[in-house]
Steps between C-alpha positions, in 0.01 A plus 500: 500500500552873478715622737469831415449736209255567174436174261267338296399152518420326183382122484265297251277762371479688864716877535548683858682798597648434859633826693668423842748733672643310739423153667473683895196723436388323215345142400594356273418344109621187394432268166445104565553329196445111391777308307450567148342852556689811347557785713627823443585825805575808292662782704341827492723675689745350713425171644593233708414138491528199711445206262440099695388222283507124607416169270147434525326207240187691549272740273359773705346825408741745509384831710605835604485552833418877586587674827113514621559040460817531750411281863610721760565384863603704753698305745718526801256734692606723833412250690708211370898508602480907626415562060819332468399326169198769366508446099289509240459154306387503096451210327408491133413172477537193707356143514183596615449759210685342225519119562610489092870649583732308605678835698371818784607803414461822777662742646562639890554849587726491793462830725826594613690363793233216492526077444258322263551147357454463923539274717787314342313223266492268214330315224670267276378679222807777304436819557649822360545855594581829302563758728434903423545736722351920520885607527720290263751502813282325749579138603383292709561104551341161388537149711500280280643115411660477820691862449480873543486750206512844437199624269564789287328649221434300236591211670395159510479211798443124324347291744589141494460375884445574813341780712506870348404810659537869391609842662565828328712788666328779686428785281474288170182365383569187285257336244568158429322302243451128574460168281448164596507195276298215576601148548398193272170417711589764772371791476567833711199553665589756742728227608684613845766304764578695809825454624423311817732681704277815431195387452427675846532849339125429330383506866242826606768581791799461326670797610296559835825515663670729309179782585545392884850618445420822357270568755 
Protein backbone atom coordinates (compact mmCIF):
# COMPACT_ATOMS: atom_id res chain seq x y z
CA UNK A 1 0.00 0.00 0.00
CA UNK A 2 1.54 3.34 -0.85
CA UNK A 3 1.39 5.60 1.72
CA UNK A 4 2.79 8.23 0.00
CA UNK A 5 5.35 9.12 -2.64
CA UNK A 6 6.54 8.18 -6.48
CA UNK A 7 7.02 4.18 -7.21
CA UNK A 8 6.71 1.67 -9.63
CA UNK A 9 4.98 -1.49 -9.27
CA UNK A 10 6.38 -4.45 -11.00
CA UNK A 11 4.72 -8.04 -10.86
CA UNK A 12 4.60 -11.11 -13.39
CA UNK A 13 5.00 -9.45 -16.65
CA UNK A 14 2.68 -6.26 -15.53
CA UNK A 15 4.78 -2.51 -14.78
CA UNK A 16 2.90 0.66 -13.12
CA UNK A 17 4.10 3.92 -12.09
CA UNK A 18 2.10 4.92 -8.85
CA UNK A 19 2.37 8.80 -7.80
CA UNK A 20 0.58 9.64 -4.46
CA UNK A 21 1.44 12.68 -2.31
CA UNK A 22 -0.06 12.06 0.65
CA UNK A 23 -2.76 9.54 1.97
CA UNK A 24 -5.36 12.81 3.22
CA UNK A 25 -6.06 14.31 -0.23
CA UNK A 26 -5.09 11.44 -2.04
CA UNK A 27 -6.29 7.65 -2.69
CA UNK A 28 -4.43 5.48 -2.66
CA UNK A 29 -2.43 2.38 -4.85
CA UNK A 30 -1.81 -0.79 -3.46
CA UNK A 31 -0.37 -4.33 -5.01
CA UNK A 32 -2.32 -7.71 -3.89
CA UNK A 33 -0.21 -10.46 -4.51
CA UNK A 34 -0.83 -14.48 -4.30
CA UNK A 35 1.72 -16.79 -2.49
CA UNK A 36 4.26 -17.67 -4.91
CA UNK A 37 3.90 -14.39 -6.97
CA UNK A 38 7.06 -12.04 -7.21
CA UNK A 39 6.62 -8.52 -6.54
CA UNK A 40 8.73 -5.73 -6.81
CA UNK A 41 7.87 -1.45 -5.57
CA UNK A 42 10.77 0.55 -6.99
CA UNK A 43 11.01 4.09 -5.51
CA UNK A 44 11.06 6.89 -7.84
CA UNK A 45 11.47 9.44 -5.62
CA UNK A 46 10.89 9.17 -2.10
CA UNK A 47 8.42 6.71 -0.94
CA UNK A 48 6.65 5.23 1.69
CA UNK A 49 5.16 1.83 2.08
CA UNK A 50 2.89 0.00 4.31
CA UNK A 51 3.50 -3.69 3.56
CA UNK A 52 0.53 -6.58 5.33
CA UNK A 53 0.71 -10.09 4.17
CA UNK A 54 -1.14 -13.06 5.94
CA UNK A 55 -0.86 -17.08 5.10
CA UNK A 56 -3.33 -17.87 2.62
CA UNK A 57 -3.25 -21.75 0.79
CA UNK A 58 -4.93 -20.07 -2.05
CA UNK A 59 -3.90 -19.03 -5.78
CA UNK A 60 -5.50 -15.82 -6.70
CA UNK A 61 -4.79 -13.39 -9.41
CA UNK A 62 -2.71 -10.92 -8.19
CA UNK A 63 -4.04 -7.16 -9.06
CA UNK A 64 -3.24 -3.60 -8.72
CA UNK A 65 -5.68 -1.76 -7.28
CA UNK A 66 -5.73 1.93 -8.66
CA UNK A 67 -7.18 4.94 -6.81
CA UNK A 68 -10.34 5.24 -9.33
CA UNK A 69 -11.01 0.95 -7.65
CA UNK A 70 -10.91 2.53 -3.92
CA UNK A 71 -14.80 1.97 -2.08
CA UNK A 72 -15.46 5.14 -0.55
CA UNK A 73 -18.14 5.64 2.20
CA UNK A 74 -18.84 8.63 3.70
CA UNK A 75 -20.06 8.03 7.14
CA UNK A 76 -20.95 9.69 10.36
CA UNK A 77 -23.18 12.40 8.67
CA UNK A 78 -24.41 15.90 10.55
CA UNK A 79 -27.08 14.33 11.59
CA UNK A 80 -25.70 11.36 13.48
CA UNK A 81 -24.07 12.19 17.16
CA UNK A 82 -23.97 16.38 16.39
CA UNK A 83 -20.99 15.05 13.26
CA UNK A 84 -19.34 13.66 16.16
CA UNK A 85 -17.95 10.63 14.18
CA UNK A 86 -17.97 12.27 10.24
CA UNK A 87 -15.06 10.13 8.41
CA UNK A 88 -14.34 8.96 5.35
CA UNK A 89 -14.12 4.98 5.11
CA UNK A 90 -11.74 3.25 2.11
CA UNK A 91 -11.56 -0.13 1.72
CA UNK A 92 -9.38 -1.81 -0.87
CA UNK A 93 -10.67 -4.95 -0.68
CA UNK A 94 -12.88 -6.85 1.63
CA UNK A 95 -14.86 -10.15 1.65
CA UNK A 96 -17.33 -9.08 -0.58
CA UNK A 97 -14.72 -7.97 -3.28
CA UNK A 98 -12.00 -10.38 -2.73
CA UNK A 99 -13.45 -13.56 -1.08
CA UNK A 100 -9.77 -15.25 -2.27
CA UNK A 101 -7.76 -13.25 0.65
CA UNK A 102 -7.72 -14.36 3.65
CA UNK A 103 -7.19 -10.35 5.05
CA UNK A 104 -9.18 -6.41 4.50
CA UNK A 105 -7.03 -3.93 3.98
CA UNK A 106 -8.42 0.11 4.09
CA UNK A 107 -7.85 3.05 5.39
CA UNK A 108 -10.03 5.97 7.47
CA UNK A 109 -9.35 9.54 7.27
CA UNK A 110 -10.24 10.86 10.62
CA UNK A 111 -11.21 14.74 10.45
CA UNK A 112 -9.85 16.34 13.35
CA UNK A 113 -11.31 16.47 16.80
CA UNK A 114 -13.66 13.63 15.50
CA UNK A 115 -14.29 9.59 16.73
CA UNK A 116 -14.46 6.79 14.12
CA UNK A 117 -14.10 3.04 14.88
CA UNK A 118 -17.65 4.42 16.81
CA UNK A 119 -19.70 3.29 18.94
CA UNK A 120 -17.34 1.19 20.99
CA UNK A 121 -17.49 -2.44 19.15
CA UNK A 122 -16.05 -5.73 18.33
CA UNK A 123 -15.52 -8.69 16.12
CA UNK A 124 -13.49 -11.59 17.04
CA UNK A 125 -11.61 -11.22 14.08
CA UNK A 126 -7.52 -9.25 14.67
CA UNK A 127 -7.42 -6.18 13.47
CA UNK A 128 -4.56 -3.71 12.95
CA UNK A 129 -3.97 -0.07 12.69
CA UNK A 130 -1.06 2.17 11.31
CA UNK A 131 -1.67 5.50 12.18
CA UNK A 132 -0.32 8.79 10.02
CA UNK A 133 -1.05 11.89 10.79
CA UNK A 134 -0.88 15.65 8.41
CA UNK A 135 1.51 17.05 11.29
CA UNK A 136 4.00 14.36 12.48
CA UNK A 137 3.15 15.88 16.09
CA UNK A 138 -0.52 15.13 16.17
CA UNK A 139 -1.86 12.35 18.46
CA UNK A 140 -4.73 11.22 19.23
CA UNK A 141 -5.88 7.90 21.21
CA UNK A 142 -6.95 4.22 20.41
CA UNK A 143 -9.33 1.94 22.88
CA UNK A 144 -8.31 -0.96 22.42
CA UNK A 145 -7.89 -4.70 24.30
CA UNK A 146 -9.41 -3.45 27.29
CA UNK A 147 -6.86 -0.21 27.44
CA UNK A 148 -6.22 3.32 26.35
CA UNK A 149 -3.38 4.37 23.95
CA UNK A 150 -1.85 7.24 22.66
CA UNK A 151 -1.55 7.16 18.68
CA UNK A 152 1.26 8.95 17.21
CA UNK A 153 2.76 9.01 13.94
CA UNK A 154 3.77 6.04 12.67
CA UNK A 155 2.21 4.21 15.16
CA UNK A 156 0.53 1.06 15.42
CA UNK A 157 -2.66 -0.34 17.69
CA UNK A 158 -2.75 -4.53 17.48
CA UNK A 159 -6.10 -5.55 18.16
CA UNK A 160 -6.54 -8.76 19.95
CA UNK A 161 -10.03 -8.34 21.99
CA UNK A 162 -12.49 -6.42 22.93
CA UNK A 163 -14.23 -3.14 21.89
CA UNK A 164 -11.99 -0.40 20.02
CA UNK A 165 -12.87 2.98 19.11
CA UNK A 166 -10.77 5.91 17.70
CA UNK A 167 -10.36 9.77 18.35
CA UNK A 168 -7.74 12.09 16.98
CA UNK A 169 -6.90 15.56 18.63
CA UNK A 170 -8.53 18.72 17.35
CA UNK A 171 -6.49 20.34 14.77
CA UNK A 172 -4.77 17.03 13.51
CA UNK A 173 -6.18 15.06 10.79
CA UNK A 174 -5.05 11.39 11.20
CA UNK A 175 -5.03 8.64 8.45
CA UNK A 176 -5.08 5.30 9.68
CA UNK A 177 -4.77 2.29 7.55
CA UNK A 178 -6.69 -0.82 8.68
CA UNK A 179 -6.23 -4.77 8.26
CA UNK A 180 -8.22 -7.46 9.38
CA UNK A 181 -7.37 -11.15 9.23
CA UNK A 182 -9.96 -13.59 8.88
CA UNK A 183 -10.73 -16.50 11.02
CA UNK A 184 -10.50 -20.30 9.98
CA UNK A 185 -14.29 -20.47 8.69
CA UNK A 186 -15.05 -16.88 9.98
CA UNK A 187 -14.80 -14.45 7.93
CA UNK A 188 -15.03 -10.50 8.52
CA UNK A 189 -17.91 -9.59 6.80
CA UNK A 190 -18.46 -6.19 7.97
CA UNK A 191 -18.70 -8.03 11.19
CA UNK A 192 -19.88 -5.42 14.09
CA UNK A 193 -20.84 -5.89 18.17
CA UNK A 194 -22.14 -2.78 19.79
CA UNK A 195 -21.27 -2.41 23.17
CA UNK A 196 -24.65 -2.88 24.77
CA UNK A 197 -24.28 -0.20 27.12
CA UNK A 198 -24.19 2.18 24.01
CA UNK A 199 -25.97 0.70 21.67
CA UNK A 200 -28.50 3.66 22.33
CA UNK A 201 -26.10 6.18 20.67
CA UNK A 202 -27.25 4.52 17.02
CA UNK A 203 -30.68 5.99 17.96
CA UNK A 204 -32.08 9.16 15.43
CA UNK A 205 -32.44 11.32 18.82
CA UNK A 206 -29.47 10.50 20.44
CA UNK A 207 -28.43 13.80 21.45
CA UNK A 208 -31.99 15.54 21.35
CA UNK A 209 -31.24 16.63 24.75
CA UNK A 210 -28.14 18.05 24.41
CA UNK A 211 -29.88 20.70 21.42
CA UNK A 212 -32.80 21.34 24.09
CA UNK A 213 -29.97 22.48 26.24
CA UNK A 214 -28.45 24.74 23.86
CA UNK A 215 -31.55 26.21 23.13
Amino acid sequence: LLLEGRVEFAWQDKRQEADRPDCFHYDPWCLHLSRGVRGTVTALDHAEIYLQMTDNPRDFESRLYAPQDTMVQHAGNQGELMGCMRREIKTLFDYESAPWSNMVLGEVLNLPGKWSSYPPHYHPQPEVYFYRFDHPQGFGASFANGEIYISRHNGMTVINHGFHSQVSAPGYAMCYVWGIRHLPDDPWRKTRIDEEEHEWLWKDDANQHIFSLEG
